[in-house]
Structures are given as structure tokens and as C-alpha cells.
TORROMAR-628514 format. One record per atom (N, C-alpha, C): atom name; x, y, z; residue number from 1; residue in one letter. Coordinates in Angstrom, 3 decimals, always signed. Example, Ala and Ser with C-alpha at 12.3 -4.5 7.8 and 13.67 -1.06 7.14 Angstrom:
# TORROMAR-628514
<r atom="N" east="+13.190" north="-5.690" up="+7.800" seq="1" type="a"/>
<r atom="CA" east="+12.300" north="-4.500" up="+7.800" seq="1" type="a"/>
<r atom="C" east="+13.200" north="-3.300" up="+7.800" seq="1" type="a"/>
<r atom="N" east="+12.850" north="-2.250" up="+7.080" seq="2" type="s"/>
<r atom="CA" east="+13.670" north="-1.060" up="+7.140" seq="2" type="s"/>
<r atom="C" east="+12.900" north="+0.030" up="+7.870" seq="2" type="s"/>
//
This chain:
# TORROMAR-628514
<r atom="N" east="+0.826" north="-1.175" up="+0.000" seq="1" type="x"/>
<r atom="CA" east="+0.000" north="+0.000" up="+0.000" seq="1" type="x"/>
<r atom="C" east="+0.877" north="+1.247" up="+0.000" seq="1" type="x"/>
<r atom="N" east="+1.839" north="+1.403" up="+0.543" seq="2" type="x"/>
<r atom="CA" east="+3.063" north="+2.130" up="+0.950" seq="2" type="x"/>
<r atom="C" east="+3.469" north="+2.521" up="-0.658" seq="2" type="x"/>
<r atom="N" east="+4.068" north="+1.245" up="-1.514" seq="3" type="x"/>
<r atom="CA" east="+4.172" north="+1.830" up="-2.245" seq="3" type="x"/>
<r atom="C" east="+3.392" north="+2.375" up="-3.541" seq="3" type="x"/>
<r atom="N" east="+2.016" north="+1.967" up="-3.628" seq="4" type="x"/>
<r atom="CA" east="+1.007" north="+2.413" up="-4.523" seq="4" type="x"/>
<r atom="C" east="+1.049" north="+4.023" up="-4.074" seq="4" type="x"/>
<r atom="N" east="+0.854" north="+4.820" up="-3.127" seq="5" type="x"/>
<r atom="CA" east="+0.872" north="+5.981" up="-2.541" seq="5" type="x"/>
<r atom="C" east="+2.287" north="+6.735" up="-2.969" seq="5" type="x"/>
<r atom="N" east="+3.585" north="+6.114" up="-2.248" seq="6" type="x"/>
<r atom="CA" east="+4.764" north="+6.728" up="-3.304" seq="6" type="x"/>
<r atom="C" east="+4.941" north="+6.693" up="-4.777" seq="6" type="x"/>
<r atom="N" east="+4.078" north="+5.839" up="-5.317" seq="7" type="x"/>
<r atom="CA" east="+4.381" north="+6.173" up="-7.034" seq="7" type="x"/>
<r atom="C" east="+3.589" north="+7.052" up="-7.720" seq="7" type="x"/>
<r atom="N" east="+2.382" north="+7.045" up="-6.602" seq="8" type="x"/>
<r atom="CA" east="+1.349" north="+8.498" up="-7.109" seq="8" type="x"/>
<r atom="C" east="+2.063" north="+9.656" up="-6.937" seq="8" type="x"/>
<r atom="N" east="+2.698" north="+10.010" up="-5.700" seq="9" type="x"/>
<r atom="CA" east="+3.506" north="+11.111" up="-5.017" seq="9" type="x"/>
<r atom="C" east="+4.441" north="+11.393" up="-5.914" seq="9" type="x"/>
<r atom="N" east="+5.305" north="+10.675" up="-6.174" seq="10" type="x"/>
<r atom="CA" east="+6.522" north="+10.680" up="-7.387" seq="10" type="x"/>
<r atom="C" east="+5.920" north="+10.781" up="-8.584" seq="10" type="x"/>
<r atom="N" east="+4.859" north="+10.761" up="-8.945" seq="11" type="x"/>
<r atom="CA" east="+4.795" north="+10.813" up="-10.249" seq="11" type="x"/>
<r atom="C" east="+4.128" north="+12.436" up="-10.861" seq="11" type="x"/>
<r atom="N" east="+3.679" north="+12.762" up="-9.241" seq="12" type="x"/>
<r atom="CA" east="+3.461" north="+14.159" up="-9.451" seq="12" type="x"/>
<r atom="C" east="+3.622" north="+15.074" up="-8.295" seq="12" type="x"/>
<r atom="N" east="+4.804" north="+15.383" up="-8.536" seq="13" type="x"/>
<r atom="CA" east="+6.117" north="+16.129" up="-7.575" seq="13" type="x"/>
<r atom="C" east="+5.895" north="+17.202" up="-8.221" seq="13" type="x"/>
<r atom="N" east="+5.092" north="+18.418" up="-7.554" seq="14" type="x"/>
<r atom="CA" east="+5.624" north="+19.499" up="-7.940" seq="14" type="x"/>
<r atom="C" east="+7.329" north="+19.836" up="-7.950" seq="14" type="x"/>
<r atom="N" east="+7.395" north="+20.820" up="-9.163" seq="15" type="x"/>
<r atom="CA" east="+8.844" north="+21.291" up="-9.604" seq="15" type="x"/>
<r atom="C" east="+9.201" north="+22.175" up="-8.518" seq="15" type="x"/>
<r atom="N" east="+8.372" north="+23.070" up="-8.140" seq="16" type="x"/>
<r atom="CA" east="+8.637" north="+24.267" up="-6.933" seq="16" type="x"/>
<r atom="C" east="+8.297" north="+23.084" up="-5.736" seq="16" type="x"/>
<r atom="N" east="+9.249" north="+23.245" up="-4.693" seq="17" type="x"/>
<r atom="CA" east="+8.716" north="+22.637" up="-3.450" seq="17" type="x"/>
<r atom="C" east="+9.331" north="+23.511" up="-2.205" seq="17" type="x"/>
<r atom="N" east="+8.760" north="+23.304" up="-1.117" seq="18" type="x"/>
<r atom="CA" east="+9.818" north="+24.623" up="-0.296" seq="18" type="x"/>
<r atom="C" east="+10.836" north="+23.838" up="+0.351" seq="18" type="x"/>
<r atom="N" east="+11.528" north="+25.221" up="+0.816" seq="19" type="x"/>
<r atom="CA" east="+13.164" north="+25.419" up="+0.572" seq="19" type="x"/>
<r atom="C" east="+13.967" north="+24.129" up="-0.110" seq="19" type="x"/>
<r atom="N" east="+13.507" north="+24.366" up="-1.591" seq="20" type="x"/>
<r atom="CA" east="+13.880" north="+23.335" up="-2.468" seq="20" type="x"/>
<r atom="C" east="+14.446" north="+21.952" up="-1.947" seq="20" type="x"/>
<r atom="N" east="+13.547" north="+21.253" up="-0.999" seq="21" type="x"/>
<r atom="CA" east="+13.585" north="+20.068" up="-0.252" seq="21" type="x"/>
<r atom="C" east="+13.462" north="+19.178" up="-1.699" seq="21" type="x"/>
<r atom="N" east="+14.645" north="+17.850" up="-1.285" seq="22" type="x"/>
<r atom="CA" east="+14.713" north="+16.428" up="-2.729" seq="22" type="x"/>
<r atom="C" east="+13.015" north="+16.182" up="-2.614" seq="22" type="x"/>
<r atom="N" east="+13.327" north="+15.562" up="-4.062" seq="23" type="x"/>
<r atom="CA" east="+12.133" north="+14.979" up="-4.439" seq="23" type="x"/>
<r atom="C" east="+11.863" north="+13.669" up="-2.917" seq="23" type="x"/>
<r atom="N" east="+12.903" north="+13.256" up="-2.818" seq="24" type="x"/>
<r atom="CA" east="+12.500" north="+11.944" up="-2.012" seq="24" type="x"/>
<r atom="C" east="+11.935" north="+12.370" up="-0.763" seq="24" type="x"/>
<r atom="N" east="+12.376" north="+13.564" up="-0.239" seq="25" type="x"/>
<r atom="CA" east="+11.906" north="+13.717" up="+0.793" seq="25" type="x"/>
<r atom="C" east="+10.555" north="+14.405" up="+0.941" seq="25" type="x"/>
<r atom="N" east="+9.895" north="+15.098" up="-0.321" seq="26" type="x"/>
<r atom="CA" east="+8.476" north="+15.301" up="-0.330" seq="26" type="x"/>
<r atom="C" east="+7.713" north="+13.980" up="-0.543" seq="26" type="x"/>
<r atom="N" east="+8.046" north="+12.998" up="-1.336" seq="27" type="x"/>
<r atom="CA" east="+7.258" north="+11.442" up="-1.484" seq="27" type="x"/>
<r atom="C" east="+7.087" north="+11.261" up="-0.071" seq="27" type="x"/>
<r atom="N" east="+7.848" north="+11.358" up="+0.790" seq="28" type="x"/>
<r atom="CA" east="+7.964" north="+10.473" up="+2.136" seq="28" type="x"/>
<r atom="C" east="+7.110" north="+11.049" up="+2.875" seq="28" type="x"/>
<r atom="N" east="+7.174" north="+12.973" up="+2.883" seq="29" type="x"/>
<r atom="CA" east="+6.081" north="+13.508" up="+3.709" seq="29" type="x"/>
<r atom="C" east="+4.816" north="+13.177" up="+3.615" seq="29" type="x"/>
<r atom="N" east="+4.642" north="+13.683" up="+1.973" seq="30" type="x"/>
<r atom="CA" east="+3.325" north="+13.132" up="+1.472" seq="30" type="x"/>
<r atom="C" east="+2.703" north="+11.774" up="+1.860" seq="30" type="x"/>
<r atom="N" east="+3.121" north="+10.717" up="+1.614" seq="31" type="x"/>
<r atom="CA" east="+2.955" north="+9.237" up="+2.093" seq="31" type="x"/>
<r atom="C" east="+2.733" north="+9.523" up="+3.562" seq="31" type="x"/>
<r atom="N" east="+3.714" north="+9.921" up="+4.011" seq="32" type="x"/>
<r atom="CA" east="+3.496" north="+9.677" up="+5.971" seq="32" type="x"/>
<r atom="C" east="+1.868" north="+10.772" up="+5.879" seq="32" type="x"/>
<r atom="N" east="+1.718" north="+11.756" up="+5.749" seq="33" type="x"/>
<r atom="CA" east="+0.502" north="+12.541" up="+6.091" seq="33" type="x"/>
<r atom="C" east="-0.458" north="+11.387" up="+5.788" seq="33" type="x"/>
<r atom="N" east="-0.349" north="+11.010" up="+4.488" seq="34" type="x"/>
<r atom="CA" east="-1.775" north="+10.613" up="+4.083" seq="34" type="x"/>
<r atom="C" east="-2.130" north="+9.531" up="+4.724" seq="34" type="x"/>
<r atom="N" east="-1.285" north="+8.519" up="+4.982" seq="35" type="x"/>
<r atom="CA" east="-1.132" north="+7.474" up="+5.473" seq="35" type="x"/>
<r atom="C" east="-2.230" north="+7.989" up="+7.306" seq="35" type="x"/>
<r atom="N" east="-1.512" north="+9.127" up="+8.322" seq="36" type="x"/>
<r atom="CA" east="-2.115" north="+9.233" up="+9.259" seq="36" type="x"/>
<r atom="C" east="-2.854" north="+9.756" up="+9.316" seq="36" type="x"/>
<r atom="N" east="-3.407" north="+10.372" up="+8.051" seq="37" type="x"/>
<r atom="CA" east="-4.911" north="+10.977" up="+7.914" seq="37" type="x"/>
<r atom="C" east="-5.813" north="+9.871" up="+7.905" seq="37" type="x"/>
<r atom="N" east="-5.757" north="+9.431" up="+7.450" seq="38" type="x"/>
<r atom="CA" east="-6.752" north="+8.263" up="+6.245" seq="38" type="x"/>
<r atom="C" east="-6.771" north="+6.868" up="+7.496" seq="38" type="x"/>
<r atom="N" east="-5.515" north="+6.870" up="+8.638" seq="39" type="x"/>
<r atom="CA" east="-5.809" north="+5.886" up="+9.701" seq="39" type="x"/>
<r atom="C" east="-5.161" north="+4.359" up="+8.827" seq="39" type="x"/>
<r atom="N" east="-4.368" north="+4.789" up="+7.907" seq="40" type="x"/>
<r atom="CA" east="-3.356" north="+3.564" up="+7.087" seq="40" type="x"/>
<r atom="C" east="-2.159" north="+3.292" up="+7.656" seq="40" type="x"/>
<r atom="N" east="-1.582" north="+3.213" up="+8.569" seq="41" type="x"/>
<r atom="CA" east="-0.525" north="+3.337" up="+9.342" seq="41" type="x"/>
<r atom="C" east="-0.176" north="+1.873" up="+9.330" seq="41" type="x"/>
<r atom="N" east="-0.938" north="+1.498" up="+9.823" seq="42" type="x"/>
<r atom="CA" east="-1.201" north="+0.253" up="+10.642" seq="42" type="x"/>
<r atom="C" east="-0.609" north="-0.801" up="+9.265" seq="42" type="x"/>
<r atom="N" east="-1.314" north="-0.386" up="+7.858" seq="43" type="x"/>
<r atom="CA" east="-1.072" north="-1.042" up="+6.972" seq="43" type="x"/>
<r atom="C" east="-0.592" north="-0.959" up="+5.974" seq="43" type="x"/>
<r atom="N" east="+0.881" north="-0.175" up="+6.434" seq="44" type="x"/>
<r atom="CA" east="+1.684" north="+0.410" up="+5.105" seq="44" type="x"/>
<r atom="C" east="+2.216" north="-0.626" up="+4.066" seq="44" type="x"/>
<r atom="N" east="+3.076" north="-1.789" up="+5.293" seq="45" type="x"/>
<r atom="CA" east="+3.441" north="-2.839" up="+4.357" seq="45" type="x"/>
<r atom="C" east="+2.658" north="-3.512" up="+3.824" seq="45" type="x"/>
<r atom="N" east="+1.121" north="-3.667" up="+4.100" seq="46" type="x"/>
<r atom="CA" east="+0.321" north="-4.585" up="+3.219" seq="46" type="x"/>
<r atom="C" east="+0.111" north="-4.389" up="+1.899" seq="46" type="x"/>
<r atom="N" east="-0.188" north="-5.633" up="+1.314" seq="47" type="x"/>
<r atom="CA" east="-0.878" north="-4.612" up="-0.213" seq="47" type="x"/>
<r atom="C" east="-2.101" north="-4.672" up="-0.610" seq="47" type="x"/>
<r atom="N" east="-2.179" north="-4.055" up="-1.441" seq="48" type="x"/>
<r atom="CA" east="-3.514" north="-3.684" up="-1.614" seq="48" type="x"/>
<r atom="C" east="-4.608" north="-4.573" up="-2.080" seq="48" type="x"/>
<r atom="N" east="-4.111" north="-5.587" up="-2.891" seq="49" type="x"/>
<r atom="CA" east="-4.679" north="-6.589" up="-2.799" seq="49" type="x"/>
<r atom="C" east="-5.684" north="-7.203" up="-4.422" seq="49" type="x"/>
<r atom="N" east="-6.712" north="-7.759" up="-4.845" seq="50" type="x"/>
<r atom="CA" east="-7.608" north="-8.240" up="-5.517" seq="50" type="x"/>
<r atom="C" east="-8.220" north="-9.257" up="-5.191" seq="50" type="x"/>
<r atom="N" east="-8.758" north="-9.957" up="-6.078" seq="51" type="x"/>
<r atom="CA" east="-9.943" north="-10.825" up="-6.212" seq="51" type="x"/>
<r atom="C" east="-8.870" north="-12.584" up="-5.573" seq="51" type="x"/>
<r atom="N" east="-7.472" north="-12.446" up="-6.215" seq="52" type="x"/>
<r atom="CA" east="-6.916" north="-13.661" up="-5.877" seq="52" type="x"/>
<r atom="C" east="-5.973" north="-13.468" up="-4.950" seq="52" type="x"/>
<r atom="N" east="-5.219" north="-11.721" up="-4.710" seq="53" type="x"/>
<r atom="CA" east="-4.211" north="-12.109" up="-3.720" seq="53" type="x"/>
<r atom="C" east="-5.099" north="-11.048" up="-2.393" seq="53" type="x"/>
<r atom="N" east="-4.385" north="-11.391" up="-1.334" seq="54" type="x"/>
<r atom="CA" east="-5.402" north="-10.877" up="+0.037" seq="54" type="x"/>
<r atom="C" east="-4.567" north="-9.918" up="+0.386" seq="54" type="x"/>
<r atom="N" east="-5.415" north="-8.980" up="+0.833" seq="55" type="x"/>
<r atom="CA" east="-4.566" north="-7.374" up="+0.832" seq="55" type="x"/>
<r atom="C" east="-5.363" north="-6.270" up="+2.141" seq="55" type="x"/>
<r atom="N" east="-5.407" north="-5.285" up="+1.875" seq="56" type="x"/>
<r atom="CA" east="-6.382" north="-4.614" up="+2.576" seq="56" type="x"/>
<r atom="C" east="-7.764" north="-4.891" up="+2.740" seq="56" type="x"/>
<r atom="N" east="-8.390" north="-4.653" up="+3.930" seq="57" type="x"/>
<r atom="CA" east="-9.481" north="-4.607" up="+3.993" seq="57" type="x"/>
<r atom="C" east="-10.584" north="-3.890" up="+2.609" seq="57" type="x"/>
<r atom="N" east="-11.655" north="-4.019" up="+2.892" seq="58" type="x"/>
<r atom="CA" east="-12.628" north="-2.758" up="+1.715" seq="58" type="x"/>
<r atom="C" east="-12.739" north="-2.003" up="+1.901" seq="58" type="x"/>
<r atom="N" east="-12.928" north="-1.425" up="+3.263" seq="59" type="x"/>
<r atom="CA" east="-12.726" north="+0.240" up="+3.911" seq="59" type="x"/>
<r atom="C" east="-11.435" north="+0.682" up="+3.852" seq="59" type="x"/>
<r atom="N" east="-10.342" north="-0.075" up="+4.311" seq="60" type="x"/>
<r atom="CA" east="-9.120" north="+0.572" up="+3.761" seq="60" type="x"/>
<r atom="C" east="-8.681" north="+0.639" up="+2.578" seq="60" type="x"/>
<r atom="N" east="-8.864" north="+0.011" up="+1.459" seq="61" type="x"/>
<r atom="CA" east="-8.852" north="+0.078" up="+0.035" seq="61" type="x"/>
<r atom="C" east="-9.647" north="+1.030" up="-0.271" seq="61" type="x"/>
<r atom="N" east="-10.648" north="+1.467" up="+0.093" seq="62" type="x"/>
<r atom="CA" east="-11.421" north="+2.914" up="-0.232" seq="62" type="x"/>
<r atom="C" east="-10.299" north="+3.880" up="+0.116" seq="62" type="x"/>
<r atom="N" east="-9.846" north="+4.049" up="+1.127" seq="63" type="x"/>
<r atom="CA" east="-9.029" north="+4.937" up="+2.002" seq="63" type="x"/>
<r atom="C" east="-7.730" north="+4.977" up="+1.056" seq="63" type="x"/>
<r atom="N" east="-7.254" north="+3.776" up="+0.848" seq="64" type="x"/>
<r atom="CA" east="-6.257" north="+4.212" up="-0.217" seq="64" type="x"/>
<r atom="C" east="-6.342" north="+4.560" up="-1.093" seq="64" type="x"/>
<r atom="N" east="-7.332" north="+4.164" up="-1.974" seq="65" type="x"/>
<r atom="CA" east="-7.956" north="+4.983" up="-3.053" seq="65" type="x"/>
<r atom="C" east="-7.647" north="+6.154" up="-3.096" seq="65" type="x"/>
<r atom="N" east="-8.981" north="+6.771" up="-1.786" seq="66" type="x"/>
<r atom="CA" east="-8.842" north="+8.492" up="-1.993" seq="66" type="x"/>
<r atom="C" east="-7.236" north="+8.732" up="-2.120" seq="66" type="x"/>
<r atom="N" east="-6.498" north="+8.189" up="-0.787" seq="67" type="x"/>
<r atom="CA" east="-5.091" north="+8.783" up="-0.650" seq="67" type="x"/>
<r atom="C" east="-4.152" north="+9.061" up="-2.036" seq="67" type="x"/>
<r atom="N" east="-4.319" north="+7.696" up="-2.998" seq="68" type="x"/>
<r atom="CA" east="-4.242" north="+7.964" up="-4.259" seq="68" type="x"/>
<r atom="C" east="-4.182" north="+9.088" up="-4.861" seq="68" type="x"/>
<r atom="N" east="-5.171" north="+9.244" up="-5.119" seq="69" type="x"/>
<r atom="CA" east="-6.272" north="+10.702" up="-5.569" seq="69" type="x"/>
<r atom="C" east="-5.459" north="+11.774" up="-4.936" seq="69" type="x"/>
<r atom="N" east="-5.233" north="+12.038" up="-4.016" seq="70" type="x"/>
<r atom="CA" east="-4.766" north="+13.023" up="-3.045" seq="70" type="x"/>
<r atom="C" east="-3.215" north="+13.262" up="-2.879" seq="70" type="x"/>
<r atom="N" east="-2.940" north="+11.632" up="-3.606" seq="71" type="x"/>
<r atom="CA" east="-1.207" north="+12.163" up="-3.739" seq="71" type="x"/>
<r atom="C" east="-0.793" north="+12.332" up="-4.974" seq="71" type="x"/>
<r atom="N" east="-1.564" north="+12.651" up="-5.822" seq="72" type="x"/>
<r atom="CA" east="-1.326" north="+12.456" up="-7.420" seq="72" type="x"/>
<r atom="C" east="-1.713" north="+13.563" up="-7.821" seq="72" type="x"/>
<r atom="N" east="-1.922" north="+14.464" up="-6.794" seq="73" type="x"/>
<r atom="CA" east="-2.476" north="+15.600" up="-7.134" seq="73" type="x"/>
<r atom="C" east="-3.690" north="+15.911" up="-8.292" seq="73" type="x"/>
<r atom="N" east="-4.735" north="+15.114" up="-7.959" seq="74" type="x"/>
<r atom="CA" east="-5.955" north="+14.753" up="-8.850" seq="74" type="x"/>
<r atom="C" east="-6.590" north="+16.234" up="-9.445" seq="74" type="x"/>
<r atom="N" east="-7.105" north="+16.589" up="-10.262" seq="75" type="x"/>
<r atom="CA" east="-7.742" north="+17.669" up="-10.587" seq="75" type="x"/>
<r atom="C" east="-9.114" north="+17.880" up="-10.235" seq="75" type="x"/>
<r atom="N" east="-9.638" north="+16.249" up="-10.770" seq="76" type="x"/>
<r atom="CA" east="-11.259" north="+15.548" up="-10.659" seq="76" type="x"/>
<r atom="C" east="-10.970" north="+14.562" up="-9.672" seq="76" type="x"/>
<r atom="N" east="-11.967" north="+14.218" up="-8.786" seq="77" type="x"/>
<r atom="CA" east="-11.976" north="+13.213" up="-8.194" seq="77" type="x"/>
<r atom="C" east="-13.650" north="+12.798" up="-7.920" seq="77" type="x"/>
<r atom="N" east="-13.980" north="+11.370" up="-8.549" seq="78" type="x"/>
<r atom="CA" east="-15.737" north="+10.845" up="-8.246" seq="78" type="x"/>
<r atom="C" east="-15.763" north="+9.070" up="-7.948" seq="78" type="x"/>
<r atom="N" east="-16.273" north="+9.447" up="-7.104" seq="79" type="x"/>
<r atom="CA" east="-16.199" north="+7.891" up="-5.910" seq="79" type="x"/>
<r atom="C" east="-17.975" north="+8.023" up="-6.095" seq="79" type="x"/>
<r atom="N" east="-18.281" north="+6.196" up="-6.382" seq="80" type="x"/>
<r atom="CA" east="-19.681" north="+5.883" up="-6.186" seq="80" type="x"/>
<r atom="C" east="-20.234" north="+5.878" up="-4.963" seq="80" type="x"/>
<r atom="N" east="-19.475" north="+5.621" up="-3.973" seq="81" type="x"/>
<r atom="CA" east="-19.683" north="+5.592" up="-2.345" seq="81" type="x"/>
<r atom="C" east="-18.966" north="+6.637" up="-1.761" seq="81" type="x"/>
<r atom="N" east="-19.632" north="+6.839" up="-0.482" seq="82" type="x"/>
<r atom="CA" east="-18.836" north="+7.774" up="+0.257" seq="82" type="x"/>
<r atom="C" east="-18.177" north="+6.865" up="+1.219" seq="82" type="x"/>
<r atom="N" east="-17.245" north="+7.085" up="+1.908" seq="83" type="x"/>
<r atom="CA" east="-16.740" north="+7.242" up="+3.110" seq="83" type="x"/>
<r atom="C" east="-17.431" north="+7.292" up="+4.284" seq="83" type="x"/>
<r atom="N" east="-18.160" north="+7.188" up="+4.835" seq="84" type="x"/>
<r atom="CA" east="-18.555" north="+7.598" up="+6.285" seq="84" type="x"/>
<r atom="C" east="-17.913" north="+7.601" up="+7.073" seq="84" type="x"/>
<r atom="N" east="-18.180" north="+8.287" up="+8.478" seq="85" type="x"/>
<r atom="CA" east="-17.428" north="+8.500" up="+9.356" seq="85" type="x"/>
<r atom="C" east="-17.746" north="+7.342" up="+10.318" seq="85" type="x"/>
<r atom="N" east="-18.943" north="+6.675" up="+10.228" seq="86" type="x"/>
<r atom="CA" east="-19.209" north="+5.497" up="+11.260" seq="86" type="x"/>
<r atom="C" east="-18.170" north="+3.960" up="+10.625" seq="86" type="x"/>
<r atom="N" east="-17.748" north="+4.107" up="+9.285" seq="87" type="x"/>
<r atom="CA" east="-17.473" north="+2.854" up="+8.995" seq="87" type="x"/>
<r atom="C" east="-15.654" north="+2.846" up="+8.900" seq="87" type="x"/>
<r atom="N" east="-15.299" north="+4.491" up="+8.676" seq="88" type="x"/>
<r atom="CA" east="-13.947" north="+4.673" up="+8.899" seq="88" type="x"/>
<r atom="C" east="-13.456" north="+4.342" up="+10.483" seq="88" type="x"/>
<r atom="N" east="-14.266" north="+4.575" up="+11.444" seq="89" type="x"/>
<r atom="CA" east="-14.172" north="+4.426" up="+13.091" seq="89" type="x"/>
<r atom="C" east="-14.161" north="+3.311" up="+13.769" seq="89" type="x"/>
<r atom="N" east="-14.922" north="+2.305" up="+12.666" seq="90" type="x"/>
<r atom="CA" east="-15.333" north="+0.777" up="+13.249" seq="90" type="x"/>
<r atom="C" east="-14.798" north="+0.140" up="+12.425" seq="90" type="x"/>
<r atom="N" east="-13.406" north="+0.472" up="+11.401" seq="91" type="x"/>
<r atom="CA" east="-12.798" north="-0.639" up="+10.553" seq="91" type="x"/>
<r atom="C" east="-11.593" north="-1.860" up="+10.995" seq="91" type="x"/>
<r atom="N" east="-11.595" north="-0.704" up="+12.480" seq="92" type="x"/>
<r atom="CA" east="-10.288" north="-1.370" up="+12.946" seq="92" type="x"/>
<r atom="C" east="-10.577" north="-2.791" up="+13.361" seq="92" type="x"/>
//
């Protein structure tokens, strides 16, 4: 999951960053925020998973999703479901 989130981040690195901090070290911020926003901590090394290999939960695969979205610096972003706040709280 860790690294689905750094290849979004890296792949859209702003050119300006402040006090011209490496690229590597904005991937890493980015990843760590989103990661303790979103309550993914727990499951950085996992992966994300499909139909044959076992990965994240479905609430956290939503969660990475958005984080996706959010580290790729999305323009558009449209999800068929929302998020709730009762099912983000009770995933653990």
C-alpha cells in the first residue's frame, strides 16, 4: 500500500517545493501525512490486494484509493460511495 501511494507522489512532484527540499523527501512527507490521515498506518506494508491475492481490507482500500487521488495531485476526483465517518471508526 506504501508503495502504490509513493508512485502516485513521485509521479506528481511538484517542480517548486519549499526550501527546495529532494524529491524523495516530499514522497515520504506526502505518504506519511496521508497514510495518518486516512488511519493507514497500521497497513503500510500490506498490499492492496484483488480478487486472488489478500490485501487490505474494503474500507481501507477505499481509504487508499482516496489517498491515491490526493497524492497524485488529482484535478477531478468521483467515488460511487462515500466514506462515512461510522465505517472509517469501526474498521479497525
Amino acid at each position: 500500500m506504501e508503495q502504490t501511494l509513493r508512485f502516485a507522489a513521485k509521479t506528481r512532484t511538484p517542480h517548486q517545493r519549499f526550501d527546495n527540499e529532494p524529491r524523495s523527501k516530499f514522497v515520504t512527507i506526502v505518504t506519511d501525512v496521508l497514510t495518518t490521515i486516512f488511519g493507514l498506518k497500521h497497513a503500510k506494508k500490506t498490499r492492496v490486494g484483488d480478487a486472488a491475492i489478500r490485501g487490505v481490507s474494503g474500507g481501507e482500500k477505499k481509504r487508499v484509493s482516496i489517498s491515491e487521488a490526493l497524492a497524485a495531485r488529482s484535478l477531478i476526483g468521483a467515488w460511487d460511495k462515500h466514506v462515512s465517518s461510522h465505517e472509517y471508526l469501526f474498521d479497525y
